[in-house]
C-alpha positions as CSV (number, residue, x, y, z in Angstrom):
1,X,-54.9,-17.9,-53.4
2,X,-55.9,-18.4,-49.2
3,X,-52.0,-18.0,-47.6
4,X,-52.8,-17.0,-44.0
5,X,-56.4,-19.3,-42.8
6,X,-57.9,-18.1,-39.8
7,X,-59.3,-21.4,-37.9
8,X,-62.0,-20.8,-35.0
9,X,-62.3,-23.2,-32.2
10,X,-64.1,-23.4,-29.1
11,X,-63.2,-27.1,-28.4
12,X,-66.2,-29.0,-29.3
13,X,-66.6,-32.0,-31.9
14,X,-68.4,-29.8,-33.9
15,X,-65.8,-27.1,-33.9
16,X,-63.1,-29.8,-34.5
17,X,-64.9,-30.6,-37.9
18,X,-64.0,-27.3,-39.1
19,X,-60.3,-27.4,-37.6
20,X,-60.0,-30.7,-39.4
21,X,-61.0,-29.3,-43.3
22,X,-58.9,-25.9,-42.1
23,X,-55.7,-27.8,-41.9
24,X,-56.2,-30.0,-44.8
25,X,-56.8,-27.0,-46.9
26,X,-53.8,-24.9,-45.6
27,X,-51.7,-27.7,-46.2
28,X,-52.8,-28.1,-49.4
29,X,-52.3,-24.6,-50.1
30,X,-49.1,-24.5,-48.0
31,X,-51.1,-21.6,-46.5
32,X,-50.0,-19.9,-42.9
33,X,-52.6,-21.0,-40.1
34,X,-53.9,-19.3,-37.1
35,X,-56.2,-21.3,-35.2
36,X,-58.3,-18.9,-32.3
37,X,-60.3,-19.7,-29.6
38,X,-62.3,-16.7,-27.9
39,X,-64.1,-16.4,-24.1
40,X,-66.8,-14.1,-24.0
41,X,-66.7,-11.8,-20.7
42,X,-68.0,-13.1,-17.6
43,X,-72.2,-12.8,-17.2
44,X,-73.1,-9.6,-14.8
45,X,-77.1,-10.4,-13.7
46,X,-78.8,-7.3,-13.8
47,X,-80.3,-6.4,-10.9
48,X,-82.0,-3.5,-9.1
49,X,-79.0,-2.2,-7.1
50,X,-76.6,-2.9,-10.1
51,X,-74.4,-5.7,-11.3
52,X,-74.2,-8.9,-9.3
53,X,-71.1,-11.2,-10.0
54,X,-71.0,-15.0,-7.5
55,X,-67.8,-14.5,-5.4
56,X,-67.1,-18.2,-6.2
57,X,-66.3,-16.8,-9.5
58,X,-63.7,-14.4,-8.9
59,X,-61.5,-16.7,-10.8
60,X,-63.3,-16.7,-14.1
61,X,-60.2,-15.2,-16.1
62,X,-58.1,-17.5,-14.7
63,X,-60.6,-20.4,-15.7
64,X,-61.6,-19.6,-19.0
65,X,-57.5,-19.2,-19.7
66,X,-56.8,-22.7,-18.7
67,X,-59.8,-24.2,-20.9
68,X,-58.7,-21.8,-24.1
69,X,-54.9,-23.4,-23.4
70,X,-56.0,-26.6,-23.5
71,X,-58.6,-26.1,-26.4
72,X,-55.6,-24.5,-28.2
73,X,-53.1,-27.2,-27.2
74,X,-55.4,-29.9,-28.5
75,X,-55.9,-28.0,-32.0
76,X,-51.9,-27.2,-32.4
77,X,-51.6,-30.8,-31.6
78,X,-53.8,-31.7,-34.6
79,X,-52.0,-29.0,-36.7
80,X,-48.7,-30.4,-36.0
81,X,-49.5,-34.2,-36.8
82,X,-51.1,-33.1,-39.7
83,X,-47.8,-31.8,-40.4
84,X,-49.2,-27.8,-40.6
85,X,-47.3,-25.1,-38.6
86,X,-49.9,-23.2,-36.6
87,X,-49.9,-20.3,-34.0
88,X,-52.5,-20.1,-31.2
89,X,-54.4,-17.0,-30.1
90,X,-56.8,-16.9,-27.5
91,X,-59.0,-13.6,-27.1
92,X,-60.3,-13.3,-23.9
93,X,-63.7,-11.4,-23.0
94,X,-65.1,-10.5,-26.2
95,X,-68.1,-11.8,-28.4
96,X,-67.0,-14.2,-30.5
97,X,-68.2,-13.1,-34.0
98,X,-66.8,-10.0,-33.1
99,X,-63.2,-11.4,-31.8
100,X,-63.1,-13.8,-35.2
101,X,-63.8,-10.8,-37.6
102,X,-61.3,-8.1,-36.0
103,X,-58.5,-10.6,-35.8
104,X,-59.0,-11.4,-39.8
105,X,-59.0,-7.6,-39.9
106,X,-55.8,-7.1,-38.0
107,X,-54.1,-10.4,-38.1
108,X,-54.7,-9.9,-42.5
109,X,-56.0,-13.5,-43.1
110,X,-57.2,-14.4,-46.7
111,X,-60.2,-17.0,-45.3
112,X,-61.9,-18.2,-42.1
113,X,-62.9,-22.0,-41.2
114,X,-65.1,-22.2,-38.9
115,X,-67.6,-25.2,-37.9
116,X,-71.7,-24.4,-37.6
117,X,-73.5,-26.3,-35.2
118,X,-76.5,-25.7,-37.8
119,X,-79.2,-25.1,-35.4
120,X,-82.3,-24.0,-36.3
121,X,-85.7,-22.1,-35.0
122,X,-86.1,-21.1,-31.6
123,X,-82.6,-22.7,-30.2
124,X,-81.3,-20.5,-33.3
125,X,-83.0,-17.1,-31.8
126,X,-82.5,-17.9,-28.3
127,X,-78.6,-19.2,-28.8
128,X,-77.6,-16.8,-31.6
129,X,-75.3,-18.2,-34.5
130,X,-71.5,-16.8,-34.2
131,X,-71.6,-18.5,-37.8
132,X,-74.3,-16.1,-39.1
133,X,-72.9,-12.9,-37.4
134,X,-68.9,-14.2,-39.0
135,X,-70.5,-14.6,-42.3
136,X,-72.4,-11.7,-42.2
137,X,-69.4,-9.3,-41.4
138,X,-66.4,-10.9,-42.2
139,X,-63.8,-8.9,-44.5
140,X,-63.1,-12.4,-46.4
141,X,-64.4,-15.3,-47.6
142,X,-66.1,-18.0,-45.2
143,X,-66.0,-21.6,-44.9
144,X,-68.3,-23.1,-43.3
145,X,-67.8,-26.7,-42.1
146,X,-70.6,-28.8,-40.7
């Protein structure tokens, strides 16, 4: 049925819910996991002479590498004690929804786990819900853990 499960994480206890039930089903299913973690791009403030970007964050790449690598590490570990082979994949300045759909596209998963942090009303319109945008154009079937 589900042999390749796509497994998004962005390193929070909610996300690690979902990681959790992705690894317990793959391993039921003896299914091939990916888990991914993605970093959107770094925040330009508008303003009227153009873009402005804080020199103190001139490392931002480098910054949101090291958290993704050690989001990812703590994940694999998970995958591996649960006995699960997993690959990493971090995808690096992009939307998340968008990163999670085009890598079920291209990476040919089956399903996608990934944990909602179920908010609602205004911290729902102001935040936006990666879950919502995922489910709403995903190629394949979506679990959603909460």
């Amino acid at each position: 049925m589900y042999k390749h499960v796509l497994i998004s994480t962005d390193g929070s206890e909610t996300a690690q819910k979902g990681v959790d039930q992705g690894l317990a089903l793959a391993k039921a299913l003896g299914a091939q996991v990916t888990l991914i973690t993605v970093t959107e791009p770094f925040p330009v403030y508008a303003s009227a002479a153009g873009g402005w970007i804080p020199t103190e964050m001139g490392n931002y790449d480098e910054i949101q590498k090291e958290f993704a690598d050690r989001v990812l590490g703590l994940a694999k570990a998970v995958a591996d004690k649960a006995g699960v082979a997993a690959k990493t994949l971090h995808v690096p300045n992009s939307p998340p929804a968008e990163a999670i759909i085009e890598t079920a596209k291209s990476q040919g998963v089956d399903i996608i786990v990934m944990a909602s942090h179920g908010r609602r009303g205004l911290g729902r319109l102001i935040l936006g819900s990666q879950t919502s945008e995922v489910l709403s154009h995903a190629p394949v079937p979506v679990l959603v853990v909460r």
